[in-house]
C-alpha positions as CSV (number, residue, x, y, z in Angstrom):
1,X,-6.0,31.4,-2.3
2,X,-6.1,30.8,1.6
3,X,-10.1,29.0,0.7
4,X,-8.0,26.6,-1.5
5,X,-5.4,25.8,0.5
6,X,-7.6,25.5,4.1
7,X,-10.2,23.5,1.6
8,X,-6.7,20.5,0.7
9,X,-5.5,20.2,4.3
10,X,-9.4,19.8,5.5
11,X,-9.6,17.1,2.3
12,X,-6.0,15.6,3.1
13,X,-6.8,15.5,7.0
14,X,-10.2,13.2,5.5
15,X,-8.2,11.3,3.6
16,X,-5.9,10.3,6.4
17,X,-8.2,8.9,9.1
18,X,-10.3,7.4,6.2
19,X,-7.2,5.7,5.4
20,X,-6.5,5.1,9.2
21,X,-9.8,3.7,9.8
22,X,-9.4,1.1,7.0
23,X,-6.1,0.0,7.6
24,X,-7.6,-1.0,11.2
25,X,-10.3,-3.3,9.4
26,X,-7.2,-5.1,7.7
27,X,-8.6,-3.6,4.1
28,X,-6.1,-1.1,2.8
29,X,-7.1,0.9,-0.4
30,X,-10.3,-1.5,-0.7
31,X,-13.5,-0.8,-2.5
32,X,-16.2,-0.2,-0.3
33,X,-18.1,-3.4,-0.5
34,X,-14.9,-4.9,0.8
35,X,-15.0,-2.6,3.8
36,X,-18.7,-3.2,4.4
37,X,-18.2,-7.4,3.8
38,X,-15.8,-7.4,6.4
39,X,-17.6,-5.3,9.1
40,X,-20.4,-7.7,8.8
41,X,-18.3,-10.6,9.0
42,X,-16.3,-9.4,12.0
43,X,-19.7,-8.2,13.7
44,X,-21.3,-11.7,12.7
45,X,-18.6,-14.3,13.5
46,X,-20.4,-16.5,11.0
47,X,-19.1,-20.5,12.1
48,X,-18.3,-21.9,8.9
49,X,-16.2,-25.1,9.0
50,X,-13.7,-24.0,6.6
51,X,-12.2,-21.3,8.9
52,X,-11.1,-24.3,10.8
53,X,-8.4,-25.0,8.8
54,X,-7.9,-21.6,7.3
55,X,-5.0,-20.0,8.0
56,X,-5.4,-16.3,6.9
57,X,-8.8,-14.3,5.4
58,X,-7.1,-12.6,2.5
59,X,-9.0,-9.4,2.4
60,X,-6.9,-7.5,0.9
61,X,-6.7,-9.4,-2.3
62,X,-10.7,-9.6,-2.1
63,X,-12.9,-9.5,-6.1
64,X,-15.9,-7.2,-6.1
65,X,-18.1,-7.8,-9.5
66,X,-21.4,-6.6,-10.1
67,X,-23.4,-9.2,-11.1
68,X,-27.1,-9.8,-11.8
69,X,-27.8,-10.1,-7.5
70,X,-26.0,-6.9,-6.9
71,X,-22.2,-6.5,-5.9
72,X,-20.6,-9.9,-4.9
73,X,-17.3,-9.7,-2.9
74,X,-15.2,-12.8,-3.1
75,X,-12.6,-12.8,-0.3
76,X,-9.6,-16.0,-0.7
77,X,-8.9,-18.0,1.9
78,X,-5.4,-19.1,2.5
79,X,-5.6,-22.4,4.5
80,X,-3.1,-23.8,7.2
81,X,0.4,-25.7,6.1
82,X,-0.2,-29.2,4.5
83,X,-4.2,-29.0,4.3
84,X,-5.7,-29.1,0.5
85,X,-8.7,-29.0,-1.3
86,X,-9.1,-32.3,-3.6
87,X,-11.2,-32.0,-6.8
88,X,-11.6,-35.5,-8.3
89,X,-8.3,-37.6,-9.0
90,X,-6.0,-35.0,-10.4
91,X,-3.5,-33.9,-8.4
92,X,-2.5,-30.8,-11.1
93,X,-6.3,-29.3,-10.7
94,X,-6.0,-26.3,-8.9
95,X,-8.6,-24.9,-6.5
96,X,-9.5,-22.2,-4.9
97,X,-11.1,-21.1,-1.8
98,X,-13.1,-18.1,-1.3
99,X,-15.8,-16.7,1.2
100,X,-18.4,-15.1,-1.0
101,X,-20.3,-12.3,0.4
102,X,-23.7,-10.9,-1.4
103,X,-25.6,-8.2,0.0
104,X,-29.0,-8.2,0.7
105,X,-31.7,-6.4,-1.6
């Protein structure tokens, strides 16, 4: 009985600085690939025009599929007050930003 229980508070002392370590990346609860994307991103500073006018990196509402190139992880891109994305003449078309990240093979 005392194996089981030192065994859970070893796991649920894991758990918590797991946790703790993601919620200092700004990825709670996220899939690994998110974790990983976002290292690399805040190692790499990439300088991509559009994070001039973005206001936040959503990573916490970030899409991991596996595709046909491996795990893609799409991360939305909120950007700042009155700037918008135009798609031809229609006002009521919707878009969406995203930063896409694809590992290497």
């Amino acid at each position: 009985m005392k194996y089981i229980a030192k065994n859970l508070a070893i796991m649920a002392i894991f758990m918590t600085i797991a946790n703790c370590a993601n919620e200092n990346l700004g990825v709670l609860n996220q899939d690994v690939s998110v974790v990983n994307a976002k290292k690399w991103f805040d190692l790499n500073k990439p300088s991509l025009i559009v994070l001039d006018y973005t206001q936040t990196i959503d990573w916490t509402n970030a899409i991991v599929t596996n595709g046909d190139n491996g795990i893609i992880v799409e991360v939305p891109l909120i950007l700042k007050g009155t700037i918008t994305a135009k798609v031809g003449d229609d006002k009521s078309y919707k878009t969406y930003n995203r930063i896409m990240f694809i590992a290497d093979k």
